[in-house]
TORLOPA-944130 format. One record per residue: x, y, z of N, C-alpha, C in turn. Coordinates in steps of 0.2 Angstrom, whole numbers, plus 2048, in hexadecimal, padded with zeros to 3 digits. Atoms other than C-alpha are relative to their C-alpha. Example, Ala and Ser with C-alpha at 12.3 -4.5 7.8 and 13.67 -1.06 7.14 Angstrom:
2
8047FA80083E7EA827804806800
7FC7FA7FF8447FB8247FC805803
// end
This chain:
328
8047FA800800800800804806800
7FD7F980180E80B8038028027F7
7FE7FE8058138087F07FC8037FC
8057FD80480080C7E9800809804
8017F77FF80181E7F48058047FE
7FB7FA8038108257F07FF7FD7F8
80280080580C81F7DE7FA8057FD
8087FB8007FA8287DF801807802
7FE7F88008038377E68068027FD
7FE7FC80680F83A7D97FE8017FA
8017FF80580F8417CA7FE7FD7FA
80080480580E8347BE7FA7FC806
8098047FD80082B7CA7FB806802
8057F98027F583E7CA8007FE7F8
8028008077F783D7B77FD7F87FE
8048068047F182B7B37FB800804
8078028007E382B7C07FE8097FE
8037FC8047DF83C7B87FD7FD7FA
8008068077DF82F7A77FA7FE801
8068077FE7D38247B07FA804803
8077FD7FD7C78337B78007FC808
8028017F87CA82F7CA805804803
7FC7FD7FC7D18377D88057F9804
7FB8017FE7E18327DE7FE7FB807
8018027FC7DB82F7F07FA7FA800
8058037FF7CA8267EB8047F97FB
7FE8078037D78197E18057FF804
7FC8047FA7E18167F17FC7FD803
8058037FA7D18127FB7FE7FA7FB
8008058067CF8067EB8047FB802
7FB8067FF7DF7FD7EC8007FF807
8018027FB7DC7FE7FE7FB7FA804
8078077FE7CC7F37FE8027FA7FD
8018088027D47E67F28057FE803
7FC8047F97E27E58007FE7FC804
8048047FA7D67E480C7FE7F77FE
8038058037CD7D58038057F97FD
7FC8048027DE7CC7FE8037FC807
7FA8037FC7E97C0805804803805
7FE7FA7FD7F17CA8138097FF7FF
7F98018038017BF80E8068017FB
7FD8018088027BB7FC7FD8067FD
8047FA8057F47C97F47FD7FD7FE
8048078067EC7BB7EC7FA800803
8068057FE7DD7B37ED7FA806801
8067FA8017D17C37EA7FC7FF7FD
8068028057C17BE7E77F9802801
8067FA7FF7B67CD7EF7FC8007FC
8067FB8067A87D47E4803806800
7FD7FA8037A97E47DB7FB803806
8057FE7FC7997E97E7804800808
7FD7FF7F97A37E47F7805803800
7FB7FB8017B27EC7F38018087FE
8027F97FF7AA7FD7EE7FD801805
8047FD7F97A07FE7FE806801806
7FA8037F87B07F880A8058077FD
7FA7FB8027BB8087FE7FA806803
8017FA7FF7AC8158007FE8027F7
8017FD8077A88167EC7FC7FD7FC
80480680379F8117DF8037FD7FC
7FE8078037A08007D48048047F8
7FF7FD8067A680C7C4808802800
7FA7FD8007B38147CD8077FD803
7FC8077FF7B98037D38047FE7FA
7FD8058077BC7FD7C18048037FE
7FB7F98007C680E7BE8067FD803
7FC8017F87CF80A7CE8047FA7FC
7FB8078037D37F77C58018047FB
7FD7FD8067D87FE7B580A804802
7F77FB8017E88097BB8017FC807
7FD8077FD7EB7F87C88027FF7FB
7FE8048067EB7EE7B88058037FB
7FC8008047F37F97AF808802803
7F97FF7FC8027FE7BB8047F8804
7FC8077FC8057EB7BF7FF7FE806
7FF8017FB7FF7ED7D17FA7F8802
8068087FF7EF7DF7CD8007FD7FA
8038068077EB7D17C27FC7FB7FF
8068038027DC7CC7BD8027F87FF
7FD8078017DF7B77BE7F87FD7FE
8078058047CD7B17BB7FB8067FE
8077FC8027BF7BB7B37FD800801
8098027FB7AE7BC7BD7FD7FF7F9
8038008067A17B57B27F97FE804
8068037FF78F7B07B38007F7800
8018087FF78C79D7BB7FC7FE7FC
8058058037837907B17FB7FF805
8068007FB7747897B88037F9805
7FE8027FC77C77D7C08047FF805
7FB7FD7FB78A7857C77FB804804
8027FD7FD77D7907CE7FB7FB806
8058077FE77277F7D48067FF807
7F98057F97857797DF802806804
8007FC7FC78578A7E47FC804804
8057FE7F977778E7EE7FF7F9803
8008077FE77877B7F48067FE804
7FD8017FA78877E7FA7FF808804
8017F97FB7877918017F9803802
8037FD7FC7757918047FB8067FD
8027F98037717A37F97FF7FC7F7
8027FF80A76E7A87E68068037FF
7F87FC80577F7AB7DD7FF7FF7F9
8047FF80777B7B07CB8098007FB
7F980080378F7B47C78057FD804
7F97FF7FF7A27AF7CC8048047FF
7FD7FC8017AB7BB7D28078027FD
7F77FF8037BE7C07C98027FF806
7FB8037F97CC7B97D38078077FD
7FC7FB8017D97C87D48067FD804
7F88007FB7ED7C97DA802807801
7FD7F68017F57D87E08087FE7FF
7FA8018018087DA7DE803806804
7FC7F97FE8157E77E68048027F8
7FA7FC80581E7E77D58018007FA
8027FE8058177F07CC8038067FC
7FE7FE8038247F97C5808802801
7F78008028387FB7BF800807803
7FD7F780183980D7C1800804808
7FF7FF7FC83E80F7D37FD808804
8017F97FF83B8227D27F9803801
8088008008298217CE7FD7FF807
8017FE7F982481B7DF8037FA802
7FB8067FE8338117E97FE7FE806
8028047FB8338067F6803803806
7FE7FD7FC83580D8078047FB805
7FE8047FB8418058137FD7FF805
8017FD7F983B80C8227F97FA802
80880680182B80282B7FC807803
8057F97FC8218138317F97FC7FC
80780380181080E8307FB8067FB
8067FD8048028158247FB803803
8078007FE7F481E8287F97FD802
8068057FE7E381782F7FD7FD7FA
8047FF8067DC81B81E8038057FC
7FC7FC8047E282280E7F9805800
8067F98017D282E8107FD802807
8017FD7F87D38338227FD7FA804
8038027FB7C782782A8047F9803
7FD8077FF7C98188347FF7FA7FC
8028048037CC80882C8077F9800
7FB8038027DC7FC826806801804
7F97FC7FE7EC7FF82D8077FE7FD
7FB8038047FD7FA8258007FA802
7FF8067FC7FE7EB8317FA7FA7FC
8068058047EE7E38278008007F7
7FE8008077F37E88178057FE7FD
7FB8018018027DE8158017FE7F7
8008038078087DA8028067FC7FE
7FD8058018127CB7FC808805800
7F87FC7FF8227DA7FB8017FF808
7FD8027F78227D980F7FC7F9803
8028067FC81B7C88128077FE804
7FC8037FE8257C081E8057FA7FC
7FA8058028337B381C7FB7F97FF
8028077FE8287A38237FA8027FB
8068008038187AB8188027FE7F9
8028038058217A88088077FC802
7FE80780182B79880F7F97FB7FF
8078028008177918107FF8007FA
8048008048137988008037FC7FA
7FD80580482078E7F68017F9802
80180980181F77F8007F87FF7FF
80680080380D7817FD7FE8017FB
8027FE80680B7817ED7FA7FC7FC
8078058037FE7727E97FA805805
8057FE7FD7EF77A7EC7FC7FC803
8028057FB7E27757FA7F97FE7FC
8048038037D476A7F37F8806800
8057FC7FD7C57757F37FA7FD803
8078047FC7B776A7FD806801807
7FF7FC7FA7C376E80A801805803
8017F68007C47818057F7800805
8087FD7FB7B17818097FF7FE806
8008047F77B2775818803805805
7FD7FB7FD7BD78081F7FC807801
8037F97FD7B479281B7F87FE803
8068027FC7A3789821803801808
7FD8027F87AD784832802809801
7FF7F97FF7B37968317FC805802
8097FC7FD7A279F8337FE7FC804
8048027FA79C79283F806803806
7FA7FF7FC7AD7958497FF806802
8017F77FF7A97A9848801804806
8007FC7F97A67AD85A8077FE804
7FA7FF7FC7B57A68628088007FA
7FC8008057C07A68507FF8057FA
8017FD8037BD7B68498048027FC
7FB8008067CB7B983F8027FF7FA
8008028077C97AD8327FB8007FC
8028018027BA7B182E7FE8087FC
7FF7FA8037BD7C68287F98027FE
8067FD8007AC7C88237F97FE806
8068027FE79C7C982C7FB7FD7FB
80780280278B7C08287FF8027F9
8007FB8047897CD81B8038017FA
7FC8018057977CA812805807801
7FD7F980079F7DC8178077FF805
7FA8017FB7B07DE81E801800807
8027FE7F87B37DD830807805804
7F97FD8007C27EA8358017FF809
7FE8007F97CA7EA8448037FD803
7FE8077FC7D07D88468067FF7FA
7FE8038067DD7CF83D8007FA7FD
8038028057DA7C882F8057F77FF
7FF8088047DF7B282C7FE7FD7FB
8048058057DE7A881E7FC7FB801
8048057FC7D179C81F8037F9800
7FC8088017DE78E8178047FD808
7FF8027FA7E678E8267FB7FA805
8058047FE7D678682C7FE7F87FD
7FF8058027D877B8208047F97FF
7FA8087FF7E87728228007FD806
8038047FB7E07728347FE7FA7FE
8068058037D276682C8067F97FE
7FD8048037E075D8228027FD803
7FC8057FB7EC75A82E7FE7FC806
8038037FD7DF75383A7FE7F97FC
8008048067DD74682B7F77FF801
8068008017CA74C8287FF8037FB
8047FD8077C27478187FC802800
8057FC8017B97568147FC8007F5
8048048027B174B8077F9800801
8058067FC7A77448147FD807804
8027FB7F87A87528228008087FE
8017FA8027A176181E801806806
8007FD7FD7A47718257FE801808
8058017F97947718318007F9805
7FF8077FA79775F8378067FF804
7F98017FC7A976383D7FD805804
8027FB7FB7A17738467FD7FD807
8078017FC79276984C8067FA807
7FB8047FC7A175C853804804808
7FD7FA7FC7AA76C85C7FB802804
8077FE7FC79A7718637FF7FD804
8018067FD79876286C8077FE804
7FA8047FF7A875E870801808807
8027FD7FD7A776F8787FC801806
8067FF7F879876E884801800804
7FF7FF7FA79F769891806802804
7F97FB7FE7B07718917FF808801
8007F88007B37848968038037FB
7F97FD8037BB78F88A806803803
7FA7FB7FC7CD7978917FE8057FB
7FF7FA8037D17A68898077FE7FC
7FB8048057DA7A08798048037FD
7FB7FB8037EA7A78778008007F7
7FE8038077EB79E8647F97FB7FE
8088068017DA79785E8027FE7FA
7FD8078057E278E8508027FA801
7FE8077FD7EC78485B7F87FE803
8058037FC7DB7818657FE7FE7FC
8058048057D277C8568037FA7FF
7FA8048007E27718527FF7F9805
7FF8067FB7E17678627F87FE7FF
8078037FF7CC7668628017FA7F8
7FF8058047CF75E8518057F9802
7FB8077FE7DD7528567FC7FC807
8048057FA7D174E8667FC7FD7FE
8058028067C374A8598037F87FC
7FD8038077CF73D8507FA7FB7FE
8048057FE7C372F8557FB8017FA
8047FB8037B673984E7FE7FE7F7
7FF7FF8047BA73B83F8017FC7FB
8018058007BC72B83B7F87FD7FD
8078038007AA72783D7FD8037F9
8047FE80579C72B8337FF808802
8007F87FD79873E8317F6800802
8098018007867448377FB8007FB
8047FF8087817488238027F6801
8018098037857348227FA7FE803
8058067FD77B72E8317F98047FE
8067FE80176D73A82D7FF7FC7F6
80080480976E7328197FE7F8803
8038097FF76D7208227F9800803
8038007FD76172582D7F88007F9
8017FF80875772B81D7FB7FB7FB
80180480475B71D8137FC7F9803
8028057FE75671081F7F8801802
8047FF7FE7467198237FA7FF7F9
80280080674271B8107FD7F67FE
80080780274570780E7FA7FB803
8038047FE73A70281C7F98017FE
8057FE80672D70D8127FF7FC7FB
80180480972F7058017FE7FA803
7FE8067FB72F6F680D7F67FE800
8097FE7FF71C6F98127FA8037FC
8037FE8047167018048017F77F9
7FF80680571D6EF7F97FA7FB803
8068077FE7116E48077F8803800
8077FF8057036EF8047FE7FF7F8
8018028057046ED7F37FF7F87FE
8018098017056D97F47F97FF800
8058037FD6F86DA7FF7FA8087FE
8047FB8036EA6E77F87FB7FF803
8098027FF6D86EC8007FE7FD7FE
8078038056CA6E47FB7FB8067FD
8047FB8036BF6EC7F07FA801802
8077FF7FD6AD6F17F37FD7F9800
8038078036A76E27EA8037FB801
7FD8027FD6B26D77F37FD7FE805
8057FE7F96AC6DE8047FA7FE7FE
8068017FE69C6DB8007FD7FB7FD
80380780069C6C97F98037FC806
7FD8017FA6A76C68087F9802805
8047FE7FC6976CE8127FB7FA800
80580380068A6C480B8037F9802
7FD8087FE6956B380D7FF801807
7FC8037F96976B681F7F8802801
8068007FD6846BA8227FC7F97FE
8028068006806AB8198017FA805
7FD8047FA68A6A18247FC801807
8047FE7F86816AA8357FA7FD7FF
8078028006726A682D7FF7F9800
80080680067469582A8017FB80A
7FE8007F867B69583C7FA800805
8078017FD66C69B8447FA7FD7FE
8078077FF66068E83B8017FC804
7FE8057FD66A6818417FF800807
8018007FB6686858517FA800802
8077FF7FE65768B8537FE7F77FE
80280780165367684A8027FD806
7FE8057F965D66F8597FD803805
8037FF7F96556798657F97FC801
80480380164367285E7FF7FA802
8018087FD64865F85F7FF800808
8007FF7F764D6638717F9800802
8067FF7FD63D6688767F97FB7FE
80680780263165B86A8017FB803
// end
């Protein structure tokens, strides 16, 4: 961020966002939402809306795309996937897994610090003095939240080269599911509210993290979906106290490795599927012996009726003739 503001305040960053029809300061507060909404490590993985990232700068969605333009064009983002309209089945697996109506897929962006050879234009600061609250006076980000892959740490890019096979995505979602149920004592990795709007204040975790949790605990998120590891945690919780968790990844960490057992078994989406299926069967079950065995029809009933009145009656002659000898 320190690279986009002394860019935006020199000369040649006034004359191109003059180019683009923006102010200088309303394309800081730009590049500062798609910090916000990046990887706080690598840059990566931006895959905001245009809608959330204009309400979280302050702008509108026009002067957003401005705003990307002299990004794009100065090297400091890279457009990596194209947002598009979902199919109808894509949008069929996507309110099935998230719940909602999602009509498009968002572009997946990258930021970069180095966006440019020409040291003079806007250079890299030795110094660590911190940035403003906000490049437009208010409260909001601070440097310390806006890190970019130029000042990652050491260990952030030993992780990201030995990490380089990406994580399966049925764990990605497993994990941001567990992430929003986790919310009130794990607010960190979850950056947005309900809502979807950003939550300032706190720092920001990747939710992969949460995920190599899951991995490393060796839980197929195949099987165990987000809500059934939560629903585990919950339970598992009840009758312990919380301390005051210096590190809630390690604690997730050991609830998981306490679980092992667990996890092992069937999940609750299974026993509720067998339960289900076995309810289903004893149905088809009872619906196959009434069909063997079928009411009787009317005309059925009612030669069945007269048969058995015949019979009575036959019954009561007999009777009344043996009472007669008796008595002659």
């Amino acid at each position: 961020m320190r690279q986009i503001i002394t860019f935006a305040r020199s000369e040649t960053g006034i004359k191109i966002c003059h180019e683009h029809r923006i102010a200088p300061d309303k394309f800081i507060a730009a590049a500062n939402a798609h910090a916000a909404y990046a990887d706080e490590s690598t840059g990566r993985s931006l895959t905001a809306a245009r809608d959330t990232l204009a309400e979280y700068a302050g702008i509108s969605t026009d002067v957003l795309d401005r705003a990307r333009q002299i990004l794009r064009r100065i090297g400091a983002a890279v457009e990596l996937v194209r947002g598009r309209y979902l199919t109808i089945a894509e949008r069929i697996e996507a309110s099935l897994t998230h719940g909602g109506k999602q009509l498009r897929a968002a572009s997946v962006w990258a930021l970069t610090s180095k966006f440019t050879a020409n040291s003079s234009v806007y250079p890299q600061f030795p110094n660590h003095a911190d940035l403003p609250e906000n490049p437009l006076g208010s409260t909001g980000i601070s440097r310390s939240q806006v890190i970019t892959n130029a000042r990652a740490t050491r260990r952030a890019r030993a992780s990201m080269k030995a990490g380089s096979d990406p994580r399966p995505l049925h764990a990605q979602i497993a994990a941001a599911r567990l992430a929003d149920r986790l919310g009130p004592t794990m607010p960190e990795y979850r950056g947005v509210d309900r809502n979807g709007h950003y939550v300032p204040g706190i720092t920001h975790h990747h939710v992969g993290a949460i995920a190599d949790a899951l991995t490393a605990a060796g839980i197929d998120t195949t099987r165990w979906t987000g809500d059934d590891v939560a629903d585990q945690i919950t339970e598992f919780r009840r009758d312990r106290s919380l301390p005051h968790l210096a590190s809630p990844t390690a604690f997730l960490r050991w609830q998981l490795r306490a679980l092992a057992d667990v996890w092992s078994g069937p999940t609750p989406t299974e026993r509720r599927t067998e339960i289900q299926d076995r309810r289903a069967a004893e149905r088809r079950a009872e619906l196959d012996r009434r069909a063997a065995h079928p009411p009787a029809s009317d005309d059925t009933r009612a030669t069945a009726l007269a048969e058995i009145r015949q019979i009575l009656f036959r019954r009561s002659g007999m009777r009344t003739r043996t009472r007669g000898d008796r008595l002659g």
